[in-house]
N, C-alpha and C positions, 0 to 999 in steps of 0.2 A: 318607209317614209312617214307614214303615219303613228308609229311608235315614238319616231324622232320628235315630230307634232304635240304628242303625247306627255312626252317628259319634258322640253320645254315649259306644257303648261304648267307640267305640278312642279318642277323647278322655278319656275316664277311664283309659285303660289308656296311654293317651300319658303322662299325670301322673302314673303308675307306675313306668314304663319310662324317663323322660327322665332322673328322679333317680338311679335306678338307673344307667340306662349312662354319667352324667356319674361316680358314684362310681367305679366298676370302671375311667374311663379316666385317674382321677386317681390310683388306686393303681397301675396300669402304669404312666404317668407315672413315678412316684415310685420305679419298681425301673427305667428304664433308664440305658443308660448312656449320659453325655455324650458322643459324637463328637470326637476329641483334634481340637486346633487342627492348619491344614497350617502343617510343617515345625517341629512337637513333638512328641517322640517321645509314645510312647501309656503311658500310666500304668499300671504294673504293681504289681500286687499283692505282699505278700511272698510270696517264695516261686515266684511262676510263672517258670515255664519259658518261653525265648525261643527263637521254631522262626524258623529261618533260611528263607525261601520258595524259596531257590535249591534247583535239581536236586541234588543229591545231597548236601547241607548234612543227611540225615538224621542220617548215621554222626557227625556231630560233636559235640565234648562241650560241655554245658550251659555257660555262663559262669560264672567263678568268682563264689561270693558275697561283698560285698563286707559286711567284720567291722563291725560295729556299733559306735561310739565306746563307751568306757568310760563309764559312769553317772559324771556331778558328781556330787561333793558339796554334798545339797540347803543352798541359801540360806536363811538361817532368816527369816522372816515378822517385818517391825518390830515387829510386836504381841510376837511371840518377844524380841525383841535389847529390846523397852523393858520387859520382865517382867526380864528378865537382868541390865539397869542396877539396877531396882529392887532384886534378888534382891544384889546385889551391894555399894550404901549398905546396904541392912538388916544384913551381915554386917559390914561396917564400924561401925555401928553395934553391935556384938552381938547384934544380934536373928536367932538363926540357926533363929528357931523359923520368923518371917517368912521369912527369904531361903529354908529350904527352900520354901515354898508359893508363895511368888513364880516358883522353878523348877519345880515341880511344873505348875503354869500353864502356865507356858510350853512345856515339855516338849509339853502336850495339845495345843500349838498345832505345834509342833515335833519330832514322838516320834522324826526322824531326824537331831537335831543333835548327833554327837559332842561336841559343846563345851559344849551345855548337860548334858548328862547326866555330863560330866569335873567343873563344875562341883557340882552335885548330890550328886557322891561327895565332895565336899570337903566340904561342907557336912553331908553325917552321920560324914564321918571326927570332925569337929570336931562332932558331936554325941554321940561316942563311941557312934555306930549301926555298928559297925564292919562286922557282918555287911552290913548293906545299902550301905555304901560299898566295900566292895567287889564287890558285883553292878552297882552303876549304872557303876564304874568299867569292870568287865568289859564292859558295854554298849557305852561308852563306845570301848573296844579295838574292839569289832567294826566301829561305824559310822564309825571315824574311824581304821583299821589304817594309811592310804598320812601320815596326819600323824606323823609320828618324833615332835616333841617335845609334843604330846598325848597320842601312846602311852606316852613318857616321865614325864609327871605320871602319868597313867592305874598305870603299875605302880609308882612310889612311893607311890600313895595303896594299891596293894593288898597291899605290903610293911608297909606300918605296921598295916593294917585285922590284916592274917594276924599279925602281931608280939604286939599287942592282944588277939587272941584267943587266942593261945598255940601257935602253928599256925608253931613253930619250921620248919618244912622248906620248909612253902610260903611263907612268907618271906625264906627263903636263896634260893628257886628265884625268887622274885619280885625279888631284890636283884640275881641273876645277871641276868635280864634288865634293871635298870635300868642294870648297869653295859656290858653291852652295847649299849643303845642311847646312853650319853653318849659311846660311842667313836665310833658312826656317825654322830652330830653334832659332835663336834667339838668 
């Protein structure tokens, strides 16, 4: 009877214990690390250091890092490029109340597309928002600096916004740079 007693407890303590050591061996599981295939190198982290096993490969210098490409310029989201169509018949149309919102839209879909935000500046230039066509245009300059003739519209739209607002100097200085970049294009 008391054997029966017996296994009982550790059978109750089995269906304690089983759940438990299958959980702990499925979180270890889940932190090691795969085993590289033979004859692939073994996958390195950024940044580690690679120790050469030979005898006296201590004294030798780390491998150079190798530079990280330059970031693209992000592709803008079709949902983006068909707000921008739209944004674009409504200005054709006159409705430069619509084409703002229609970029505005898009924009939230797209907050890194130089070219919607070039647009945009045009769009309050031509709604005599002068002060904010030239902040989006400025925007504009930043996310899309390596496009020459985007940077190009970008400070004719901010020549005209400064002109507008009576901002005689920083219009000469914004005219200086238009005429310099239509030299570097050609």
């Amino acid at each position: 009877m008391r054997v029966i007693q017996r296994w009982r407890l550790t059978g109750d303590s089995l269906a304690v214990r089983v759940p438990a050591l299958l959980l702990v061996t499925v979180l270890l599981g889940a932190c090691a690390v795969p085993a590289s295939r033979p004859g692939m190198p073994p996958d390195l982290g950024a940044g580690a250091v690679v120790v050469d096993p030979r005898p006296g490969a201590e004294d030798a210098r780390p491998p150079e890092a190798v530079p990280e490409p330059a970031p693209e310029a992000p592709v803008s989201a079709p949902a983006a490029l068909a707000l921008a169509a739209q944004s674009d018949q409504a200005r054709a149309e006159g409705n430069l109340r619509l084409a703002g919102l229609q970029l505005e839209r898009a924009l939230r879909i797209a907050p890194r597309d130089a070219g919607l935000w070039n647009r945009l500046a045009q769009v309050r230039l031509e709604q005599q928002e002068f002060q904010q066509a030239e902040r989006m245009a400025d925007r504009s300059l930043q996310l899309g600096a390596a496009d020459r003739a985007l940077s190009l519209s970008n400070w004719r739209i901010i020549a005209r916004a400064r002109e507008s607002l009576g901002d005689t100097e920083g219009a000469r200085r914004a005219l200086e740079e238009v005429r310099r970049l239509e030299r570097a294009l050609g």
